[in-house]
RODO-2510 file (C-alpha; in nm, 4 decimals, decimal comma):
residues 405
     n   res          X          Y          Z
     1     x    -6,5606    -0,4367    -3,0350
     2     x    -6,5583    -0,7765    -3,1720
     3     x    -6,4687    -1,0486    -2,8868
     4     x    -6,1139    -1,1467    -3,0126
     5     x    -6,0382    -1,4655    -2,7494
     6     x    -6,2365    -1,7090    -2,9923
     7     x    -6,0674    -1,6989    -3,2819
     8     x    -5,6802    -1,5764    -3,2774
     9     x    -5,5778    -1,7667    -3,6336
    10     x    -5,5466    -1,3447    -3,8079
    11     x    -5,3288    -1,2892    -3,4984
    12     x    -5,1154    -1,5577    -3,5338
    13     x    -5,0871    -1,6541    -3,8970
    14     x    -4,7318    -1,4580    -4,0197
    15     x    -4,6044    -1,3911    -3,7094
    16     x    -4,2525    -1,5239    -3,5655
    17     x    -4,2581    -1,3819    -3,2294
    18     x    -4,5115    -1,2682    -2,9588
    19     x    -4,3256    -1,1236    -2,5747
    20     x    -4,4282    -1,2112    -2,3034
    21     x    -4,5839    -1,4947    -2,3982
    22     x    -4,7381    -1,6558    -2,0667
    23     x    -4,9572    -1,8774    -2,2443
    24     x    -5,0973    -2,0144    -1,9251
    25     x    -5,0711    -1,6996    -1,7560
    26     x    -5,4629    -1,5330    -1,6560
    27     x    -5,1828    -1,1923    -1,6233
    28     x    -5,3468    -0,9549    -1,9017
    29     x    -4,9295    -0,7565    -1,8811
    30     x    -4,8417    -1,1336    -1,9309
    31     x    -5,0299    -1,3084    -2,2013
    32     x    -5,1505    -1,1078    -2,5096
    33     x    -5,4798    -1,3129    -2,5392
    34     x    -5,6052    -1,1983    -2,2045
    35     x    -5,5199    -0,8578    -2,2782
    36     x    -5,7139    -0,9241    -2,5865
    37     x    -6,0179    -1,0176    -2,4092
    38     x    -5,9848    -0,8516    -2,1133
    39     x    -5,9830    -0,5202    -2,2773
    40     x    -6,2771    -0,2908    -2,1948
    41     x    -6,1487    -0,1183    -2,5548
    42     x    -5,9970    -0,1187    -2,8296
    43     x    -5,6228    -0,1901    -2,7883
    44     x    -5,3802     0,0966    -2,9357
    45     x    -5,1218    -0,0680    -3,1540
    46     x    -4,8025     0,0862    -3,2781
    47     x    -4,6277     0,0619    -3,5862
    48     x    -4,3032     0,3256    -3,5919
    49     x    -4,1810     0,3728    -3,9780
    50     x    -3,8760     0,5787    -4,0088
    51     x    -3,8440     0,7279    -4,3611
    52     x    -3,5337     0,7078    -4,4414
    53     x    -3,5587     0,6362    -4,8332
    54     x    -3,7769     0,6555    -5,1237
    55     x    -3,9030     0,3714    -5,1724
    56     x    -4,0915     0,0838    -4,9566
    57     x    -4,0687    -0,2794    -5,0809
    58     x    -4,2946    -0,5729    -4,9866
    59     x    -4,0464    -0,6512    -4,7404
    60     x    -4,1541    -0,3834    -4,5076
    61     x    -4,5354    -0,4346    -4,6059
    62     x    -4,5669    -0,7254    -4,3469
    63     x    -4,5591    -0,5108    -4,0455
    64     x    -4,7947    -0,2864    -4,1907
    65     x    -4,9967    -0,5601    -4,2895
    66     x    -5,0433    -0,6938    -3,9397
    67     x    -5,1926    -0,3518    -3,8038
    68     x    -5,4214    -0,4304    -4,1055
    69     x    -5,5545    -0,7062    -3,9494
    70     x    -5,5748    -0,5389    -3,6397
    71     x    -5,7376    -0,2601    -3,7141
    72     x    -6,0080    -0,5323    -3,8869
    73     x    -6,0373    -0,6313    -3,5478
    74     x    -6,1514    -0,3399    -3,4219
    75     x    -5,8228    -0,2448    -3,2776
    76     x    -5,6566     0,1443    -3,2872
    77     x    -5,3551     0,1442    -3,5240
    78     x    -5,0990     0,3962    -3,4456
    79     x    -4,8600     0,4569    -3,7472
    80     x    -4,5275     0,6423    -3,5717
    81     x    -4,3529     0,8352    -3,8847
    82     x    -4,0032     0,8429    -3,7479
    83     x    -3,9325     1,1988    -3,8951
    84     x    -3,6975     1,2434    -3,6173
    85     x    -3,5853     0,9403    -3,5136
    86     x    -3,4790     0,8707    -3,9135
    87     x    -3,1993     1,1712    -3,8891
    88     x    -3,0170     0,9181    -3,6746
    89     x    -3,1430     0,5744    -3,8753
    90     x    -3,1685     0,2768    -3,7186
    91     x    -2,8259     0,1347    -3,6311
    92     x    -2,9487    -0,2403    -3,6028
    93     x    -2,7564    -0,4315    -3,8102
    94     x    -2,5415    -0,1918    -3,9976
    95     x    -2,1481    -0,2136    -3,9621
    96     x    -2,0697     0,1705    -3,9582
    97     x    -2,2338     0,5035    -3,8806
    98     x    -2,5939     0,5372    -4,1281
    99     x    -2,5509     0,8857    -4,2987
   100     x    -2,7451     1,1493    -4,1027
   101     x    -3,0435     1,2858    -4,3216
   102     x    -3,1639     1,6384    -4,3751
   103     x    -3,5291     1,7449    -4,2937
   104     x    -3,5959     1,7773    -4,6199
   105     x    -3,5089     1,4567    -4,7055
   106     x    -3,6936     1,3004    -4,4190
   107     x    -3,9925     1,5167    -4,5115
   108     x    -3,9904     1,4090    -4,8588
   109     x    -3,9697     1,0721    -4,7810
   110     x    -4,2544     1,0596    -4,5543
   111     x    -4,4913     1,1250    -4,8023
   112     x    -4,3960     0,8843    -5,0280
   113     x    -4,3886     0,6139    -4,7669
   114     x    -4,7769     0,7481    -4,6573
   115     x    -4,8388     0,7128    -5,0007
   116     x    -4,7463     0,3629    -5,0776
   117     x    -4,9259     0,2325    -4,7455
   118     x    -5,2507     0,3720    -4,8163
   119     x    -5,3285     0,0730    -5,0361
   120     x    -5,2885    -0,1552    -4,7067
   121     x    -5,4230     0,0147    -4,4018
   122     x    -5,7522     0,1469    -4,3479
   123     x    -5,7244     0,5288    -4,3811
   124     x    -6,1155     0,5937    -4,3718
   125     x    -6,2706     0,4595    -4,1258
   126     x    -6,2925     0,7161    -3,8065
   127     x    -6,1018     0,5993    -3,4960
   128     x    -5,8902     0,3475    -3,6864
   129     x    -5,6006     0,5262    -3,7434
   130     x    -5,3940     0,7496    -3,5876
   131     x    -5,0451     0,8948    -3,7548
   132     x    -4,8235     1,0564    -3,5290
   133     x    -4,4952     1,2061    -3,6061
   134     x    -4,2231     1,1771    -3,3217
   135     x    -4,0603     1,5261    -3,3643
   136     x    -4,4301     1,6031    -3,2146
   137     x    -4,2306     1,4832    -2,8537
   138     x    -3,8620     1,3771    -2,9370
   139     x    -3,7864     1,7812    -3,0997
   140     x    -3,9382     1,9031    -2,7452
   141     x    -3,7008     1,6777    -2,4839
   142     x    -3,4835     1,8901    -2,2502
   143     x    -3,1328     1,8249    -2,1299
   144     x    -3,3039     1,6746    -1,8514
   145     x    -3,5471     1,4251    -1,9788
   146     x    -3,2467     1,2971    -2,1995
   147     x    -3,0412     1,2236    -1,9200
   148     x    -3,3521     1,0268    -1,7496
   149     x    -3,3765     0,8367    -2,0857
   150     x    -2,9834     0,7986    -2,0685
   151     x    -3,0458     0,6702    -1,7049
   152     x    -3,2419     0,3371    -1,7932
   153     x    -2,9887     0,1425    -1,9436
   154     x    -2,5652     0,0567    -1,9123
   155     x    -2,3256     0,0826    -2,1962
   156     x    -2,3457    -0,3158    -2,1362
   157     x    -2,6688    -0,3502    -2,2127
   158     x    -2,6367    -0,1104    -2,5016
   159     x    -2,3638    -0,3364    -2,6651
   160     x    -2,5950    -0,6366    -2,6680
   161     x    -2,7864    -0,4921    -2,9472
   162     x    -2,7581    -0,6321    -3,2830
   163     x    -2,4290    -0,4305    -3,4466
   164     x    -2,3040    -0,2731    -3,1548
   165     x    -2,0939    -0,5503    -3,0324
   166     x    -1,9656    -0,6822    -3,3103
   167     x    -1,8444    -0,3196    -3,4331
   168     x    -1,7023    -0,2739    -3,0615
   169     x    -1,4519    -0,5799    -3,1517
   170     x    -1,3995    -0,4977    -3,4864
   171     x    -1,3065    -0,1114    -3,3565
   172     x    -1,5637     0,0260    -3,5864
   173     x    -1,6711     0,3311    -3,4193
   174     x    -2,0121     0,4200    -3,2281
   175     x    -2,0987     0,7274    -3,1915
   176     x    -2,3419     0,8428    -2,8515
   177     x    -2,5705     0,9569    -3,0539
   178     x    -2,6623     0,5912    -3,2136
   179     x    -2,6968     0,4801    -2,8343
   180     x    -2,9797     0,7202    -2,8124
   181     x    -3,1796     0,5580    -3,1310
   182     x    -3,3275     0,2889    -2,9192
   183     x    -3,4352     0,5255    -2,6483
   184     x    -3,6202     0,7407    -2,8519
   185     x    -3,8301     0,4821    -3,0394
   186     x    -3,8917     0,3559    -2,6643
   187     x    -3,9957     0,6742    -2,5731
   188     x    -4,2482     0,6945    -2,8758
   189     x    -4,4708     0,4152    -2,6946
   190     x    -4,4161     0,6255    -2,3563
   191     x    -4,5694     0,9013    -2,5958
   192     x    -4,8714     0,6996    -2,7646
   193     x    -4,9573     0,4808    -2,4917
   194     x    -4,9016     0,1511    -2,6831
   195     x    -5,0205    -0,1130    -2,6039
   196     x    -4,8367    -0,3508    -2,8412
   197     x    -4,5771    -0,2681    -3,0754
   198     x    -4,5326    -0,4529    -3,4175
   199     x    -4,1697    -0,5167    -3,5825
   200     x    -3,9894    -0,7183    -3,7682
   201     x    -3,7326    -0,9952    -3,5974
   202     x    -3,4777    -0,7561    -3,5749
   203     x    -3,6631    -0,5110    -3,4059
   204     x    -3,6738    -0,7139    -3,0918
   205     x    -3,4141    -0,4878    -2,8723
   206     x    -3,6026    -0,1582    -2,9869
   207     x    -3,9284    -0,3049    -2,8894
   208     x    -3,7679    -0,4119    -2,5854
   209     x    -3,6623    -0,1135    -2,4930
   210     x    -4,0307     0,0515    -2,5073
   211     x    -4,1390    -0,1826    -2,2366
   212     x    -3,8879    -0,0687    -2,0274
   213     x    -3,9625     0,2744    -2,0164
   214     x    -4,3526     0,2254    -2,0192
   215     x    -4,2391     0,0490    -1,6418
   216     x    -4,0005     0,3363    -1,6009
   217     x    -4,2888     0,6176    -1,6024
   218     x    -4,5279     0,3873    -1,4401
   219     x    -4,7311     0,3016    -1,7906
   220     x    -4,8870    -0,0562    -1,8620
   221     x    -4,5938    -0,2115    -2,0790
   222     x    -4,6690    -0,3121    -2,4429
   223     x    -4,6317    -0,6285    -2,6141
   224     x    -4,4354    -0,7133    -2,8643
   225     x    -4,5364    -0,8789    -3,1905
   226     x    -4,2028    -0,9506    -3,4300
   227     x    -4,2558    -1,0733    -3,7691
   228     x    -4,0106    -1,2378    -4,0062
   229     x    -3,7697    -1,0764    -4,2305
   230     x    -3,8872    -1,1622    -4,5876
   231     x    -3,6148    -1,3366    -4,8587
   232     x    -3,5574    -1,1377    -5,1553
   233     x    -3,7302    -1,2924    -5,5020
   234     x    -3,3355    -1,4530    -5,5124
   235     x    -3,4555    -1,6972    -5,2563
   236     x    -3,1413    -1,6157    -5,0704
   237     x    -3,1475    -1,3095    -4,9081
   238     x    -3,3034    -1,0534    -4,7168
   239     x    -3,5353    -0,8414    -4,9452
   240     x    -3,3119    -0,5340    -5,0193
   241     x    -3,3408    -0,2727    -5,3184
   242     x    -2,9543    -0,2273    -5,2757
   243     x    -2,9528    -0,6564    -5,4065
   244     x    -3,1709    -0,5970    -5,6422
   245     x    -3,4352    -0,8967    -5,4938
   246     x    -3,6951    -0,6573    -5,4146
   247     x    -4,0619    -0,5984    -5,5485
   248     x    -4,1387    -0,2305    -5,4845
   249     x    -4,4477    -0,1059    -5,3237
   250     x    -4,4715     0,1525    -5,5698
   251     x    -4,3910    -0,0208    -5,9019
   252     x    -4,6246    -0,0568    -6,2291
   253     x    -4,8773    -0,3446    -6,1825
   254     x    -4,6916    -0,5322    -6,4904
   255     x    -4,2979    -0,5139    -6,3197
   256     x    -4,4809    -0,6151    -5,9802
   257     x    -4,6711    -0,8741    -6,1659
   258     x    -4,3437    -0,9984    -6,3681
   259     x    -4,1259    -1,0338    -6,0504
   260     x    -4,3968    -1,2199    -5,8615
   261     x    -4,4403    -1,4812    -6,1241
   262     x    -4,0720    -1,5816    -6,1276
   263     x    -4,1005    -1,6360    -5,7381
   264     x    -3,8794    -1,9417    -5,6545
   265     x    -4,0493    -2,2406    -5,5273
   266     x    -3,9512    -2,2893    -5,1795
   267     x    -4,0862    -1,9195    -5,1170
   268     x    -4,4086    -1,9263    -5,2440
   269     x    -4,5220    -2,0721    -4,8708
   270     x    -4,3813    -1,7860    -4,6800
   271     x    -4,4795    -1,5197    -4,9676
   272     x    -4,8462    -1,6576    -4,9626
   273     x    -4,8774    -1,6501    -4,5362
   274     x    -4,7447    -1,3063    -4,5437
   275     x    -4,7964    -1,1378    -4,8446
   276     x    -5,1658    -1,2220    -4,8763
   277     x    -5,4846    -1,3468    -4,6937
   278     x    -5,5641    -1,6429    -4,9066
   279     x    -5,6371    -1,9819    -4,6680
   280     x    -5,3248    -2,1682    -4,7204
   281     x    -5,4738    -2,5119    -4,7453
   282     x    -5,6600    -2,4326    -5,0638
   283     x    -5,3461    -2,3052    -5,2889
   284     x    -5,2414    -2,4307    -5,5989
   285     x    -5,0214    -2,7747    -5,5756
   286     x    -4,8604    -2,6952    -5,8837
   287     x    -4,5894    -2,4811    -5,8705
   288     x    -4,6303    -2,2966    -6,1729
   289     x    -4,9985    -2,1968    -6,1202
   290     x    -4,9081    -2,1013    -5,7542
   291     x    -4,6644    -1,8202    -5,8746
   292     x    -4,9669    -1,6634    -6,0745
   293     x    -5,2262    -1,6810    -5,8474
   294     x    -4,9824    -1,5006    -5,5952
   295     x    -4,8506    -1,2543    -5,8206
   296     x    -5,2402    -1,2171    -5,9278
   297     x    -5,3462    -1,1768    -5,5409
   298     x    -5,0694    -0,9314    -5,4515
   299     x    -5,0573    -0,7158    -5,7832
   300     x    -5,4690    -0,6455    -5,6829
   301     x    -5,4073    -0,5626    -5,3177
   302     x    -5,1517    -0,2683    -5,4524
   303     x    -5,3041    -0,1640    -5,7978
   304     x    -5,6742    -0,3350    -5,8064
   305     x    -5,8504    -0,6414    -5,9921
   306     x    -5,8643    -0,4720    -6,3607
   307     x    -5,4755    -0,3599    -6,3622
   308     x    -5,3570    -0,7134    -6,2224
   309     x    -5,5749    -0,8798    -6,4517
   310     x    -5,3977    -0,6879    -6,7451
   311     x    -5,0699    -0,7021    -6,5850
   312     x    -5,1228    -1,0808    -6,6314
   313     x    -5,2440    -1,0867    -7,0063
   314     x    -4,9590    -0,8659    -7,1178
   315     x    -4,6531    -1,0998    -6,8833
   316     x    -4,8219    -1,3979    -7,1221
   317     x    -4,7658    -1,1527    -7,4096
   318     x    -4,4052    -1,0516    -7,3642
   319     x    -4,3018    -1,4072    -7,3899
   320     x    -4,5674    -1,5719    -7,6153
   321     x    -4,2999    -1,6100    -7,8774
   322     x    -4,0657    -1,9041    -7,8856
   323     x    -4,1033    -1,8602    -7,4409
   324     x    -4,3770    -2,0499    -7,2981
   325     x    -4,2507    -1,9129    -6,8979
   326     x    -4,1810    -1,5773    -6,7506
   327     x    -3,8468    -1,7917    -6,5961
   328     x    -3,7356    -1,8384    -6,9371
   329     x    -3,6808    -1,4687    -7,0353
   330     x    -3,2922    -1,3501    -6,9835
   331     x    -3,1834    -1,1187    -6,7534
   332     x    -2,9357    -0,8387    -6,8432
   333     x    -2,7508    -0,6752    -6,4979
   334     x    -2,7482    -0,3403    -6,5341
   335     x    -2,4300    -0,2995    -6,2277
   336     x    -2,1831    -0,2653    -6,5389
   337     x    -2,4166     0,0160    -6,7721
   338     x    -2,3288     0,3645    -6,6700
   339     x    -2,5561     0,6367    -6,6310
   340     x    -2,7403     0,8382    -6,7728
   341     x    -2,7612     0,5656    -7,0752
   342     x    -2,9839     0,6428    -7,4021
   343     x    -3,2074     0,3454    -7,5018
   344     x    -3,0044     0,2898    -7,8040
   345     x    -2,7004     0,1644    -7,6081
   346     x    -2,9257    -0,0198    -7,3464
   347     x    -3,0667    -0,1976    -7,6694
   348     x    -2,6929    -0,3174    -7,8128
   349     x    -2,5624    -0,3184    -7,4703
   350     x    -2,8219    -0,6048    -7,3541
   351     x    -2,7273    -0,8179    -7,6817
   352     x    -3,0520    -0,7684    -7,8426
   353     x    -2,8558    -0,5937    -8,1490
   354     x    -2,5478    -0,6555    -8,2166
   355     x    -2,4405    -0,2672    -8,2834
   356     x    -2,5680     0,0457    -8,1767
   357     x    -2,6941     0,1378    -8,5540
   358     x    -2,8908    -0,1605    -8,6118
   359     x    -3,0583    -0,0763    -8,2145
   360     x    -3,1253     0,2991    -8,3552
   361     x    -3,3204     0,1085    -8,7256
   362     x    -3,5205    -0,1293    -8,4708
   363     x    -3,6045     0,1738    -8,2555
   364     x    -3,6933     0,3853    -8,5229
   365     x    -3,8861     0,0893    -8,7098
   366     x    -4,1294     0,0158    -8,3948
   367     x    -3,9748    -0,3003    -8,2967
   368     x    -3,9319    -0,1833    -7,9432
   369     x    -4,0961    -0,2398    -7,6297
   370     x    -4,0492    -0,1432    -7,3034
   371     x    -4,2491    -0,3805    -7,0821
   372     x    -4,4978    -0,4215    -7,3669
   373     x    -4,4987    -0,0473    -7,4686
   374     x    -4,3244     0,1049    -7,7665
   375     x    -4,0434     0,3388    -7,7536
   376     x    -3,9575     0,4928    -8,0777
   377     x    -3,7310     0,7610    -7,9092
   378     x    -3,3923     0,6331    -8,0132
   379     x    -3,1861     0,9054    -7,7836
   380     x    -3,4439     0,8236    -7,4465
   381     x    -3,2261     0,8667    -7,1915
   382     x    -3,2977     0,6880    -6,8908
   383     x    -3,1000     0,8596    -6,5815
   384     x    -3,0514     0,5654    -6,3218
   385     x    -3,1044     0,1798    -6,2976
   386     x    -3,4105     0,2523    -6,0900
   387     x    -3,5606     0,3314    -6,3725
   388     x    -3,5118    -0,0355    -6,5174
   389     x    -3,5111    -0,2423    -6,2983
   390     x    -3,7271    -0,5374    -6,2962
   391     x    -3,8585    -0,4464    -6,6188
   392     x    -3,8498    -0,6526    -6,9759
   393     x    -3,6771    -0,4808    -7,2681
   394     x    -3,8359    -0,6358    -7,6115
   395     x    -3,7134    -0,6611    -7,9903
   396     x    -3,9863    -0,8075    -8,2117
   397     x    -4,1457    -1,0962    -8,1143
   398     x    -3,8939    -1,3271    -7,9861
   399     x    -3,6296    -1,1766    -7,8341
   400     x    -3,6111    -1,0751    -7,4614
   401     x    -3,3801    -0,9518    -7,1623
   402     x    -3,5239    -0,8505    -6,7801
   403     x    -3,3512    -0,5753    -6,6385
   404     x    -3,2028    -0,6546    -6,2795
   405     x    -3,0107    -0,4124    -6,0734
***
């Protein structure tokens, strides 16, 4: 295992948060770098993911890109799929009860999520990766183990969490069983031995939590590693599919490529430290060339060199017309478009056409496009805005509308 005290700049770089943090402390439970080198092997570092939707965004890909770098150091990554845990959902944050979710769903989910990591973490490399799911232990808890769980922390303590108190004044219910979501992810680094746990910012309780009961059954307690939440492509806030400021992990090299390249200026610094590995003091100065080379570097990490490359080519062709910038093609919300919609509507809807038969002649005449591919189907019916979003609905060569949610 690589010696990992000489050069911490891949631990450091994207990150918002590390507890403890002892800095002078020679305590290896104190101060991560002399865990680090003090370690007689590699250290086992957990990442819990609880699938409770579809789709991932690149939002949640900082996390997962930290174990990344860890496991390039030589370090054990532990990928916890929630599968339990996420028929609760994380109550940090939220204002009411999250909607409890089948096993189906959950299962379902899962796979999709595994899917849409692959492209980050190193999947092939034996003793790299571990994936655990916490029914494995959580499914398997007695009466009695609960109520030693229950045991290690007050309703005061409880309330401090992000949410809980402010629903408490508000008289917004809580319901026991969200006071046990905490526990159990705890419990998961009881169950895998962690030695540190990544998160985002808000994930500092939870994490919290896990070093508590490592002490409480006499473990070595983990550290904690919190990263930051990313802004949405609004520059506003918080990434968030249900805003409609998200880039999905799972979207077409050209839509990922598209939303990249409108990236608002005073993100690009925080998108480039934690959406990519490029040295930050050789970037573009010029904003404009600085949103392409980072949509360019992050469309390749998630679809390869060849697809971002053409991804690129065919964002300059949708607006080589009387555009000269991605930023200058319209967008059309799609919040007031009920569906399912046929592509004939969407067409006149947008304000391409100005009726719904001159949409069906330009649909039927080839003049088109659907994020640079023809669609001659004049009754296409397109079921939800998921479908759209993001993408860039063209008419000939000149006339344009982006499709946000």
């Amino acid at each position: 295992m690589p010696d990992m005290s000489t050069n911490l700049s891949w631990l450091r770089r994207g990150v918002s948060e590390i507890f403890p943090d002892q800095a002078e402390s020679k305590n290896a439970d104190e101060n991560l770098v002399q865990r680090l080198a003090q370690s007689d092997r590699p250290l086992r570092v957990k990442l819990g993911i609880d699938p409770t939707g579809s789709d991932l965004h690149l939002g949640h890909s900082i996390p997962v890109r930290k174990l990344r770098a860890f496991q390039d150091a030589g370090h054990t990554a532990v990928l916890i799929i929630g599968d339990f845990t996420a028929r609760i959902g994380d109550p940090t944050g939220k204002s009411e009860v999250r909607r409890q979710l089948s096993e189906a769903e959950v299962n379902a989910n899962a796979q999709t999520y595994l899917d849409q990591v692959r492209p980050i973490l190193d999947f092939d490399t034996p003793g790299r990766l571990e994936i655990h799911y916490n029914s494995t232990w959580l499914s398997n808890l007695d009466l009695g183990k609960i109520l030693e769980l229950l045991s290690t922390m007050t309703v005061g303590q409880m309330l401090a969490k992000e949410g809980f108190a402010e629903r408490y004044d508000k008289g917004n219910p809580i319901y026991l069983h969200e006071f046990l979501y905490p526990l159990m992810m705890g419990y998961d680094s009881v169950a895998i031995e962690a030695d540190i746990e990544l998160g985002g910012t808000d994930q500092k309780f939870n994490i919290a939590v896990g070093r508590d009961l490592q002490r409480h059954f006499r473990l070595r307690p983990q550290f904690g590693l919190l990263t930051p939440i990313l802004l949405g492509t609004d520059g506003g806030q918080k990434m968030s599919k249900s805003l409609g400021n998200y880039v999905a992990l799972s979207e077409d090299a050209l839509t990922m490529y598209s939303k990249l390249e409108k990236t608002p200026d005073n993100l690009l610094p925080s998108y480039f430290e934690l959406l990519t590995d490029l040295p930050l003091d050789q970037l573009p100065t010029n904003p404009r060339e600085a949103q392409k080379k980072l949509a360019l570097t992050v469309v390749t990490q998630y679809h390869g060199k060849a697809a971002a490359q053409q991804a690129q080519q065919d964002a300059i062709a949708l607006i080589q017309g009387n555009t000269t910038k991605a930023d200058a093609v319209p967008e059309f919300s799609l919040a007031s478009i009920q569906f399912p919609a046929k592509l004939f509507f969407l067409v006149s809807a947008s304000g391409l056409c100005k009726s719904s038969s001159e949409a069906r002649r330009q649909i039927q005449g080839g003049a088109v496009r659907l994020d640079g591919e023809k669609v001659d189907t004049v009754d296409r019916v397109f079921t939800s805005p998921d479908e759209l979003t993001g993408k860039v609905l063209q008419l000939g060569k000149n006339k344009f509308v982006r499709f946000t949610a």
